[in-house]
N, C-alpha and C positions, 0 to 999 in steps of 0.2 A: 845318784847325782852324777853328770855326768859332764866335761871337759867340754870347752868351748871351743869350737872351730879356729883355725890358724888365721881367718880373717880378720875374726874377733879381740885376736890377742891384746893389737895395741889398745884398742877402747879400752880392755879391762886391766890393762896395767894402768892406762889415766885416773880411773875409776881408784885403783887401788894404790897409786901418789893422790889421789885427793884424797882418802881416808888417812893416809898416815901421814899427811901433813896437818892432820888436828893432833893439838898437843896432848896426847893422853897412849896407851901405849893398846895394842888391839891385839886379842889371844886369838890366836889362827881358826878356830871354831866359827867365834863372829866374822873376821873376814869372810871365811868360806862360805856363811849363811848369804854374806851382805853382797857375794858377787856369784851368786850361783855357780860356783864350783869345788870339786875338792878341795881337802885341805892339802894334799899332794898336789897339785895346779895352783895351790896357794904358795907354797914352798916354792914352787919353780920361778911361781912370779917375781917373787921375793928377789930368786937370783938375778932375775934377768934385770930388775932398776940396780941393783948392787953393779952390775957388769956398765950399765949406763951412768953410772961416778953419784948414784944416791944413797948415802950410809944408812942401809938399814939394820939395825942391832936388830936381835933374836932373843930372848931370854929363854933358859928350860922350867921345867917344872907344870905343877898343877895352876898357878896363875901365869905363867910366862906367855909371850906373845911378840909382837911387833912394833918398833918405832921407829921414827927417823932421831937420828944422832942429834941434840943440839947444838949449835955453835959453831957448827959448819960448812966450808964453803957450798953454797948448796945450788942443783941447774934451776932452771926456770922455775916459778911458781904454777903450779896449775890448780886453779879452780873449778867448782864444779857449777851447775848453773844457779840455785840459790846462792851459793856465794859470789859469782861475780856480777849479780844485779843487785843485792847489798850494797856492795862496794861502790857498782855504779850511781846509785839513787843516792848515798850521803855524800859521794864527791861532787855527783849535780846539784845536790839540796847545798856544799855549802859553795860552789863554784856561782851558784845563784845571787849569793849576795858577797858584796866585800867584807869577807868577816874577819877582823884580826885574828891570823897562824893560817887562815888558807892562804897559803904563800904559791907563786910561779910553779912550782914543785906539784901540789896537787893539781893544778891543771892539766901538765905536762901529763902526768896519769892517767889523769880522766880523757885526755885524747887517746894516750896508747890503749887504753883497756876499752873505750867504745869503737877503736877501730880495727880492733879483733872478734868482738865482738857477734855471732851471728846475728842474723834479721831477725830475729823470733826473740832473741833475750834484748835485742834494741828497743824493740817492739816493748814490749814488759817495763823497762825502763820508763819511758816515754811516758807509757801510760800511770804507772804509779808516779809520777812526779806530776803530772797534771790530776791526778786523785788525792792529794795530797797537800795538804799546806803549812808551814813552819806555826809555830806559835811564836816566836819572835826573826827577831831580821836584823840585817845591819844596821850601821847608820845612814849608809850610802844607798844612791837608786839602784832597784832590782836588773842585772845582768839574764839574761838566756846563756844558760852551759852553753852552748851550739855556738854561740860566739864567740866564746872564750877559749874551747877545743878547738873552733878554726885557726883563730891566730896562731894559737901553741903552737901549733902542726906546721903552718905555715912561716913561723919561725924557726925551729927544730930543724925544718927539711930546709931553709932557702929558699925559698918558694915565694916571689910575687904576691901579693895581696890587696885585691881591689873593692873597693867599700864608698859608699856611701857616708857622710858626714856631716851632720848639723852642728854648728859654731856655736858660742856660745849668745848672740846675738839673733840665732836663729837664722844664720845666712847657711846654708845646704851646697856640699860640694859633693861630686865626684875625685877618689885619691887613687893612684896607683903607688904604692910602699914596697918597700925592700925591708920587710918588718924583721926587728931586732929582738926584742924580751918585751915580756907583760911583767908589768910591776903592781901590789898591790900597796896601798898606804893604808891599810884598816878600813876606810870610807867606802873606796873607789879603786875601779882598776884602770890603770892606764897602759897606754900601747907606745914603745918609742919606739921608732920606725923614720925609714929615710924617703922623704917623698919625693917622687922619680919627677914629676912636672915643677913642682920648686925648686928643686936640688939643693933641698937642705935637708937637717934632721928635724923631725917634726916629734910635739907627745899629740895622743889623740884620748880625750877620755872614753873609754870603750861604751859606758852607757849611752855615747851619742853617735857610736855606733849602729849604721845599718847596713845588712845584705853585703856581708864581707864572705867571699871564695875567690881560692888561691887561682890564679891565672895557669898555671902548669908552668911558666918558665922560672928557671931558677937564676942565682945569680950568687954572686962571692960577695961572702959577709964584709962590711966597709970597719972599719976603726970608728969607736964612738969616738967622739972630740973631747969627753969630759967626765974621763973615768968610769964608772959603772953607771947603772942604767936608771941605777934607785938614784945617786946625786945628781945625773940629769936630769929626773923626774922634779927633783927637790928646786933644785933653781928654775926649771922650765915655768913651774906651777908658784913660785914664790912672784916671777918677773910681773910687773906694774901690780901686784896687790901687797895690800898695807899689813905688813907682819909687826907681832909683839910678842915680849921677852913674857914667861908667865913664869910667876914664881907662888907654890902652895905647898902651906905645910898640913901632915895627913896627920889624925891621930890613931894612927895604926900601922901594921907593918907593912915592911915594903912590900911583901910577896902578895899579902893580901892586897893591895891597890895594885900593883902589875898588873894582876890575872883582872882587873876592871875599868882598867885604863886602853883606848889602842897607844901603841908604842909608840905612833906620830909626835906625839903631844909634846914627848921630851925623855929625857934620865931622872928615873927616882935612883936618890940615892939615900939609905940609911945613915938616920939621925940617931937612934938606940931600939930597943926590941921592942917597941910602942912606938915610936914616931917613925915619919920619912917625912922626905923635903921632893916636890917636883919643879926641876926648872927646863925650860926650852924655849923653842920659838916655830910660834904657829901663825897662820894665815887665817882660821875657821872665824867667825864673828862670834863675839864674847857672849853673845844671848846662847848658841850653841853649847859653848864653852861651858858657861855656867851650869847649863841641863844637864852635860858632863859629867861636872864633876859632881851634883848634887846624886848623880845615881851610884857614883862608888858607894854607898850604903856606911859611910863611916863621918866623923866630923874630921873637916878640915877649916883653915885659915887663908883664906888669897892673900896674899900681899903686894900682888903688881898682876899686871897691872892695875892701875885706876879704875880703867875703864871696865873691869871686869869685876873689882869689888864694889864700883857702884852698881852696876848690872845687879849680881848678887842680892845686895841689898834688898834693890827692888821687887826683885824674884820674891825674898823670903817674906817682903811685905807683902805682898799677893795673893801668895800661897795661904797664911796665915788669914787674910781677909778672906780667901776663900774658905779656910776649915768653920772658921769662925758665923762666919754670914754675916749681914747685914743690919748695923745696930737698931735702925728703926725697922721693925718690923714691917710695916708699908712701904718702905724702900725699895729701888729696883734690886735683884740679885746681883747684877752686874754690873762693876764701874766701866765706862767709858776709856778705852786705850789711852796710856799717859795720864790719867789721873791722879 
């Protein structure tokens, strides 16, 4: 077996920081198998990431071998190409929809890592996401990665960002923004951003988003007017629609309704190791609301408001006419809306 040319070097040190950055410890034998060269060319390599600040421990013996150290300040990650189209296709699968915990953060990723990226593993990406389809989804309408990596970036860097925009009335503009942060609320992503022809600060929901790329010029980040970007959002999206206080009690624990709830909703807070109580204040319409909370999968009580325990009500009569069918067997299946 024989040593690999000095040209070769760095490839086969990347090659060998991506094997020992899996957590499991590799006996000098397998490496040398796994990068066609000596185990002495194994060794040196060893030295030479040691010299570049990566703690690689050594163990002796008949099982010893190679690890990286845990819990240490560690340089870059490197990936090898299976792993960084992994990585890419669950952060596009969940950048696709609003899903409560993919928060601003995983976006910001999924732009650095697809724009490192070469053409060939882009390529692969693309394609297994359009070969591909989730078995379920958010609440909110479906997003394109590609839009949401644009802003990131173009927030991140400063950077102008010119789009397309249909209103909520279906009136269609052209925007030019000085875009600040992407906020998710569990539903929906929005974009708050300073619009350069109104000169104000504007939110945009990014689903009504189209053909957003950054202009190349940059510009100095302005001061939001009203603390972070998430309570700008909150009041932005609360202004002329009709909010209510919701108050429900669960019969189950708080962690279990957490992890079923988006966080929008409100604060659960613990009543004893079987119950919680949820209160807040939301904007969504109570038919929503209600589908809500019927899919926590546990029994709960509404208490406020009204207008959503009578909703309720009606749901459970519904649903129960539908398990049931139809008393008179020649009847239609179906009542009539509001009957």
């Amino acid at each position: 077996m024989t040593g690999a040319t000095g040209a070769q070097t760095p490839i086969r040190l990347l090659q060998l920081l991506s094997l020992l950055q899996t957590p499991r410890e590799w006996p000098g034998s397998e490496l040398s198998e796994r990068l066609g060269v000596s185990r002495r060319t194994v060794r040196r390599d060893v030295d030479r990431l040691r010299d570049l600040g990566y703690p690689v421990q050594a163990t002796q013996g008949a099982l010893g071998g190679y690890r990286l150290v845990a819990g240490k300040a560690m340089p870059p990650l490197v990936l090898d190409d299976e792993e960084a189209v992994a990585i890419a296709v669950g952060l596009r699968a969940g950048a696709g929809h609003a899903v409560e915990g993919v928060e601003e953060a995983s976006v910001r990723a999924l732009a650095k890592l697809e724009q490192v990226l070469p053409a060939r593993l882009r390529h692969r990406v693309s394609a297994l996401q359009v070969a591909t389809m989730p078995l379920t989804s958010g609440d909110g309408a479906s997003i394109a990665p590609e839009t949401l990596t644009v802003m990131a970036s173009a927030a991140a860097g400063h950077e102008r960002l010119r789009f397309s925009y249909r209103a909520g009335d279906g009136t269609e503009s052209r925007r030019l923004t000085e875009p600040y942060r992407l906020v998710s609320t569990g539903r929906r992503w929005y974009l708050v951003a300073y619009d350069i022809d109104r000169e104000d600060w504007r939110t945009f929901r990014v689903d009504r988003v189209a053909e957003p790329f950054p202009t190349g010029a940059r510009f100095a980040p302005r001061e939001l007017p009203k603390g972070d970007a998430a309570e700008f959002i909150r009041q932005s999206v609360w202004r002329g629609q009709q909010s209510y206080d919701i108050d429900v009690t669960f019969a189950a624990p708080a962690e279990f309704v957490v992890a079923r709830l988006p966080s929008a909703l409100g604060t659960v807070d613990v009543l004893d190791e079987r119950r919680c109580r949820l209160r807040g204040t939301v904007t969504d319409s109570v038919e929503w609301l209600a589908v809500r909370l019927a899919m926590t999968d546990c029994d709960f009580t509404a208490h406020e408001p009204p207008e959503l325990v009578d909703c309720l009500r009606e749901l459970g009569s519904r649903l129960t006419r539908a398990a049931e069918g139809p008393e008179d067997p020649g009847a239609p299946a179906n009542r009539s809306p509001g009957a």
